[in-house]
C-alpha atoms as one frame of an Amber mdcrd trajectory, in Angstrom:
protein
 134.834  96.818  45.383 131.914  96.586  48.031 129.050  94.446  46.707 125.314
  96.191  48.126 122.725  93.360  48.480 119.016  94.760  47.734 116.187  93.623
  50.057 113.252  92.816  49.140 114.565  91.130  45.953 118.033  89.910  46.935
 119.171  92.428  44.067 123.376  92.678  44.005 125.157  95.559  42.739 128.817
  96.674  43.072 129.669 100.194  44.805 132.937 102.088  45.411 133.738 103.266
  48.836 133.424 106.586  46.838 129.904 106.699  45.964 126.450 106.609  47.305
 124.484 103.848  47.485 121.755 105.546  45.560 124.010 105.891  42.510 125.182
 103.348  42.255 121.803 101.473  42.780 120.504 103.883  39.691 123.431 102.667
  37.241 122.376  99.175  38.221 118.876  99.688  36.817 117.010  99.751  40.249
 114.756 102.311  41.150 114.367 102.952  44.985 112.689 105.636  46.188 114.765
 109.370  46.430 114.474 113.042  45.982 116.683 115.888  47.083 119.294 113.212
  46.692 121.639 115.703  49.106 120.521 114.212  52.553 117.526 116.589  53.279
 114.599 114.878  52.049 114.161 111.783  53.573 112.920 110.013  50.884 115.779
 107.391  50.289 115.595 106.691  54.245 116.151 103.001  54.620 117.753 100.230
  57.105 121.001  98.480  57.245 120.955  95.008  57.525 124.771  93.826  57.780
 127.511  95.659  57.127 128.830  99.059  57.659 128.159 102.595  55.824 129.888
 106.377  56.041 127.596 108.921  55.553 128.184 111.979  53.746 126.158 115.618
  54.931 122.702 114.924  55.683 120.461 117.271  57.643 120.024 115.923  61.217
 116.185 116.377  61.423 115.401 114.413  58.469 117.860 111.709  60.057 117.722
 111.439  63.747 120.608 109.983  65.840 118.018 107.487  67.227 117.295 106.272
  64.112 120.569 105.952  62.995 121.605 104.433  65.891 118.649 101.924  64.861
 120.360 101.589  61.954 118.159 103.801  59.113 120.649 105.339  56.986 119.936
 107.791  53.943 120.992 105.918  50.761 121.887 109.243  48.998 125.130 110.349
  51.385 125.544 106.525  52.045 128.995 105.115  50.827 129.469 101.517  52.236
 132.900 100.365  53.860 132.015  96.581  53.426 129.691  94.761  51.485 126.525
  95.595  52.851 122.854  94.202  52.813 120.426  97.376  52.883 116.473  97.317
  52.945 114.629  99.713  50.654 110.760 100.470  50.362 109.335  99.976  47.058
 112.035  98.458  45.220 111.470  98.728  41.546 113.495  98.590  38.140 114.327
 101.295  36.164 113.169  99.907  33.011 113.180 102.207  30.248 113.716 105.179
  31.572 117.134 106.863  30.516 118.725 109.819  32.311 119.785 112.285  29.682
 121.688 115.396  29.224 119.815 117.685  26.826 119.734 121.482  25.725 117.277
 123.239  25.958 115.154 126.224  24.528 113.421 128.766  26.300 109.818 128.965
  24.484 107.296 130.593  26.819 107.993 132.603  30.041 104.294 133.088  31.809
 104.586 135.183  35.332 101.392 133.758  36.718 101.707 136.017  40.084 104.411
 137.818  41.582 106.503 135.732  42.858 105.654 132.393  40.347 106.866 132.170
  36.711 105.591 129.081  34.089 108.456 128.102  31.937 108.140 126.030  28.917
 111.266 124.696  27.019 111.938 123.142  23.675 114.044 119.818  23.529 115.460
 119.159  20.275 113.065 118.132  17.278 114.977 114.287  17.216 114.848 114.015
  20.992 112.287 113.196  23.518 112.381 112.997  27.576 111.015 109.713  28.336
 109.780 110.130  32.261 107.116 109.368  34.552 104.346 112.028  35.209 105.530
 113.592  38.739 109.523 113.350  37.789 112.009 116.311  37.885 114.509 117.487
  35.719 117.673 118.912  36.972 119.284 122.425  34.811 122.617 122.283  34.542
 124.650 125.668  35.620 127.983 126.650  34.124 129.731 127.013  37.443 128.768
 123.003  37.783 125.933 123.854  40.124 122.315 122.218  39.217 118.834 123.516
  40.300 116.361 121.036  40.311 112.722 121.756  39.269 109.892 119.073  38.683
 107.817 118.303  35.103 104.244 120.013  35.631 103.130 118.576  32.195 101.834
 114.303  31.820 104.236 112.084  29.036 101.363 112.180  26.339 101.955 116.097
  26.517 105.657 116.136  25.551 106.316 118.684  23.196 107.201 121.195  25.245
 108.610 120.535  29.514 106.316 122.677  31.419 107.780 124.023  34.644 106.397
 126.066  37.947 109.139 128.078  39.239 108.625 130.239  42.444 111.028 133.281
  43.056 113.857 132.812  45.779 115.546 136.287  46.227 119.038 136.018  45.857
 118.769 132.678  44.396 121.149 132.051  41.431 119.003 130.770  39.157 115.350
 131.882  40.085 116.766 135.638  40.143 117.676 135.531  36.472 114.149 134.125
  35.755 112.935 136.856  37.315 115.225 139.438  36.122 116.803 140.766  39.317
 119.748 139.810  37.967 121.755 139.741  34.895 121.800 138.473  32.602 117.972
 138.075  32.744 116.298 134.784  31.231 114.444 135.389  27.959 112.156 133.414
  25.397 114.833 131.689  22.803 117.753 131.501  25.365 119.333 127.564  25.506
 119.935 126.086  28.911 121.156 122.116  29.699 119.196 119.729  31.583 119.228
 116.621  32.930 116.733 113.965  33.745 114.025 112.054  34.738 115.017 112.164
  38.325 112.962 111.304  41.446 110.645 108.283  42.707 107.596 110.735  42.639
 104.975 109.571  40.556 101.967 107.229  40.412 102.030 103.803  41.933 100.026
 102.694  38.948  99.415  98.507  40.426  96.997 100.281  43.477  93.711 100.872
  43.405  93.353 102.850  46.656  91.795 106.346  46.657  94.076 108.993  46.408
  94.871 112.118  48.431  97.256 115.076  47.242  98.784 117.223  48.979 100.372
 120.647  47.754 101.892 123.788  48.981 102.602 126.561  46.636 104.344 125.318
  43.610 104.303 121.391  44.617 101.053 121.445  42.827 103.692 120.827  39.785
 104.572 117.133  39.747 100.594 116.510  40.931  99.704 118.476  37.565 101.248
 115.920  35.441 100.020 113.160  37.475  96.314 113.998  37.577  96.716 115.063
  34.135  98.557 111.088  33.114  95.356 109.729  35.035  92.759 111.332  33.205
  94.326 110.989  30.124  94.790 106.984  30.924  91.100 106.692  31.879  92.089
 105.756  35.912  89.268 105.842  37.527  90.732 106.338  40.911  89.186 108.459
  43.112  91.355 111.275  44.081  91.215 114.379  46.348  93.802 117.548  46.385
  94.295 120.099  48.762  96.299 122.763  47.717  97.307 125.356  50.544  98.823
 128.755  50.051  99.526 131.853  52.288  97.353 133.636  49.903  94.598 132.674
  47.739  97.189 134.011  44.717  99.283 131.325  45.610  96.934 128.767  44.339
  98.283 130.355  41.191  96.146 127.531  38.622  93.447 127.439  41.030  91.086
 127.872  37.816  92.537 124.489  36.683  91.794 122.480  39.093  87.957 123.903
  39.165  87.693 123.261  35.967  88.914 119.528  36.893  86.449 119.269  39.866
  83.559 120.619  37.517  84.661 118.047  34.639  85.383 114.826  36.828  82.817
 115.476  39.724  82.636 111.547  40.367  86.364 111.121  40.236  88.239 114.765
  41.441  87.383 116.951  44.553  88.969 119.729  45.030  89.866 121.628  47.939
  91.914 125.027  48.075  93.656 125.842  51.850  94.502 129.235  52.153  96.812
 129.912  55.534  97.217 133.798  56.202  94.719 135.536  53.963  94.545 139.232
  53.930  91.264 141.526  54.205  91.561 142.539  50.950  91.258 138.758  49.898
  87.838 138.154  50.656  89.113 134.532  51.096  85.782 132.620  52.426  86.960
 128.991  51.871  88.988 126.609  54.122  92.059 128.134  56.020  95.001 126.594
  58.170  97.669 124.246  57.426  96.998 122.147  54.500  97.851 118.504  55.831
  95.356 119.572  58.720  92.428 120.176  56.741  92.941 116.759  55.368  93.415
 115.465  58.776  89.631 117.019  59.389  88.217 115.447  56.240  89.354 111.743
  57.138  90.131 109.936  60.132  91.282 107.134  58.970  93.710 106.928  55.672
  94.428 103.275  56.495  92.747 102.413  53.011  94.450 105.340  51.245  97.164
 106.236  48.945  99.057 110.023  49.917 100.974 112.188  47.097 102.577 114.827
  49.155 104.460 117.725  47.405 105.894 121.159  48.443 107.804 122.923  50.979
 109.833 120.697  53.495 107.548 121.444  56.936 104.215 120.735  54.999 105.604
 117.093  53.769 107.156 116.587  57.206 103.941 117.300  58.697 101.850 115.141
  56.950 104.154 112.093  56.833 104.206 112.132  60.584 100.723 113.364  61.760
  98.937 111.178  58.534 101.503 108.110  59.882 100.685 108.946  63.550  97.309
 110.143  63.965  95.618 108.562  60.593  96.652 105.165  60.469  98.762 105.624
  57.000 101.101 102.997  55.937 104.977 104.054  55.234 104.132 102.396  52.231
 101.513 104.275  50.705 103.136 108.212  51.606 104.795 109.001  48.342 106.837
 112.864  48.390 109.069 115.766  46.560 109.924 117.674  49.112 111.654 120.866
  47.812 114.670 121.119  49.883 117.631 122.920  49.880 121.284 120.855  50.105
 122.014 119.776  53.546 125.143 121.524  55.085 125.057 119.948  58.716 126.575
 116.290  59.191 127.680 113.644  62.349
């Protein structure tokens, strides 16, 4: 069997010619980073350093043939064909952080707006979820398909998982939250899920100011890490911009005030709103979110980024904040909610 050799860290793990590195990094015990873990993301992007890799589908944008042909490779469709020495950012170990498989019980169903829903679910009373504010849990789907969803709600706040789901029409899951289809989600029904997954949460060792950046429901995972940092007393400074089309997609919007208005030395707060109607009356900041930040600083250089939310907003910011802002690879952290790549080389 292959052997993968870690770097930084000189970590060794064995992997079949079956499996992505990613996995079989995870059942090893170390953490690099990853989302979508399907090959749309980005987030597991790293370099090969010797040997040779297959890659599984992967979405071509999020993996130009440049930079494969530089040899970056995506660690989550990545099945090696030799041993292999691959570099990772942030290498870290798991610790004690278990994946489970769990049921589940439906105990609050909140439609906040239209098109947005707040579920809360019930684990059992003898288990807990250990995971890291900014984590995601994946549901599991009797056909074998999974729909992955991120934790709004810190660790301390554990007895119930708290999550933002927005409304896809025709989507499997989302249109039985919503009731278009049947049968229709209800309080008391029992689903299965799976988790912690996902690299997305606070890089607690930094001391850097922090920026956020959400679009519709990637406020989520930054809910449950501005929530773990106040409750933990860090002092960093930190600054979110959420952006919506519409002002009623800043669906908590009252939260975060109530933050800004609480933690004035600590939290600013700043809603983006992108294609506001008359009837709105929207008077505050409009545009693309990542640009509004780009307006506020120019220079991140000396900053940490949390970037959350649909695929073109984290995309945007990762390159304009890397290219225009002076922003380290190292310090852009992101859950970008993606759908499974189909296209492949």
């Amino acid at each position: 069997m292959p052997q993968v050799t870690l770097v930084p860290g000189n970590h060794v793990f064995e992997c079949s010619t079956e499996e992505p590195i990613l996995t079989a990094a995870l059942r090893a015990g170390f953490l690099i980073p990853y989302g979508c873990k399907n090959g749309a993301c980005g987030s597991c992007k790293g370099r090969i350093v010797e040997g040779e890799v297959a890659l599984g589908n992967y979405q071509s944008t999020t993996l130009p043939e440049l930079e494969r042909l530089q040899g970056k490779t995506l660690f989550c469709v990545a099945r090696p064909l030799s041993d292999v020495t691959v570099e990772a950012r942030d290498v870290r170990k798991t610790g004690d952080v278990v994946i489970k498989t769990l049921p589940c019980r439906i105990e609050h169903l909140d439609r906040v707006v239209d098109d947005v829903t707040i579920m809360r679910v019930k684990l059992p009373a003898n288990e807990r979820l250990q995971f890291q504010a900014g984590q995601y849990v994946e549901f599991l789907l009797k056909d074998g398909k999974r729909r992955s969803f991120s934790m709004a709600n810190a660790p301390h706040d554990d007895a119930h998982i708290e999550l933002h789901i927005r409304h896809t029409p025709g989507g499997l899951f989302t249109d039985r939250v919503f009731g278009v289809t049947e049968p229709a989600m209800k309080i008391r029904d029992i689903l299965r899920i799976e988790g912690p997954h996902g690299s997305f949460f606070l890089r607690e060792e930094s001391d850097k100011p922090i920026i956020m950046v959400a679009s519709g429901t990637g406020f989520a995972p930054i809910k449950a890490i501005i929530e773990h940092m106040l409750y933990t007393s860090n002092t960093r400074p930190i600054t979110l911009y959420w952006g919506g089309r519409r002002p009623k997609d800043l669906y908590l919007n009252h939260l975060a005030v109530a933050w800004a208005e609480k933690y004035p030395e600590q939290f600013k707060y700043v809603p983006v709103v992108s294609d506001a109607l008359p009837e709105d009356a929207w008077t505050g900041r409009t545009g693309f979110v990542h640009r509004a930040v780009m307006q506020d600083f120019a220079d991140l250089s000396t900053h940490q980024v949390y970037a959350c939310g649909a695929p073109i907003v984290v995309d945007s910011a990762r390159k304009d904040f890397m290219g225009e802002r002076q922003l380290s690879e190292d310090d852009f952290f992101a859950d970008s909610f993606t759908l499974a790549a189909t296209a492949s080389i």
